[in-house]
N, C-alpha and C positions, 0 to 999 in steps of 0.2 A: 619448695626448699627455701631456707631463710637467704638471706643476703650474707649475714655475717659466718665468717666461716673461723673455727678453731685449726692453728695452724700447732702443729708439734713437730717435737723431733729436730729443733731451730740447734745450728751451731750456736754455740755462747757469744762470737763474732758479730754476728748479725745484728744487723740495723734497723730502724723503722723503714727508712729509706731504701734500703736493700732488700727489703722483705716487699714495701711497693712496690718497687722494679720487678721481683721477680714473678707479682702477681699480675704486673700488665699486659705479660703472656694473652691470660683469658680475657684479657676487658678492663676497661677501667673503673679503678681502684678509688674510695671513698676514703677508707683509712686504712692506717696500717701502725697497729702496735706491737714492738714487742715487751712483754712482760718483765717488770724489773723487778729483782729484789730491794726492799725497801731496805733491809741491816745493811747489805754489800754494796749495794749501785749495781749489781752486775746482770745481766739477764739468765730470767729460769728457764731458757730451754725451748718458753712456748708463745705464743703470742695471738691476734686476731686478724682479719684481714674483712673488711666489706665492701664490696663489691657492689656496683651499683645498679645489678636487678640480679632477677633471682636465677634467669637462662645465664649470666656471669659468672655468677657463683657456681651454677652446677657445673660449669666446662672449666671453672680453676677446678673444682674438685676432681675430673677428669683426667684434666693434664696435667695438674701438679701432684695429686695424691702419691708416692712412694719416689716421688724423682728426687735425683740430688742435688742440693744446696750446700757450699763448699764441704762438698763432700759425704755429708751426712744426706741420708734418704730421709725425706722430712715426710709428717704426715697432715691431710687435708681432709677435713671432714665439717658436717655442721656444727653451729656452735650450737649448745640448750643454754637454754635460759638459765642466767644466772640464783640456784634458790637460797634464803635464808639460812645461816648457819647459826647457832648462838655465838657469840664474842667469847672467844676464849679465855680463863683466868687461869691463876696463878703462877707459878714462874717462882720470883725471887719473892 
């Protein structure tokens, strides 16, 4: 299992900082992002969390998978590798 783990399911609330704390449950934490939108500032929802070995990561996926985070049942699983998209056009 990878180290980095995709975290979903995130209150819009939440913090980088809060989302570390909640992952020090399993072991300690490397990083801890949540994902912003770049138009709003606000957060989408989801974010990353790595862990620093891989027996870490799979016991946050354990204990954190379906449990709640102010209030919402957040989801834990592995992250895949990020692939190549084309660059979007048009618009205006």
């Amino acid at each position: 299992m990878a180290k980095k783990l995709f975290v979903g399911s995130l209150p819009y609330s939440v913090t980088d900082e809060q989302l570390r704390e909640h992952f020090a449950a399993a072991g300690t934490v490397e990083t801890a992002q949540v994902v912003i939108d770049r138009m709003t500032g606000r957060s989408r929802g989801f974010g990353f969390v790595e862990m620093s070995s891989d027996e870490e990561a799979q016991k946050a996926v354990e204990l954190l998978n379906g449990k709640e985070l102010e209030g919402r049942a957040i989801v834990v699983n592995e992250a895949r590798p990020q692939t190549d998209r084309p660059r979007r056009t048009g618009g205006f």
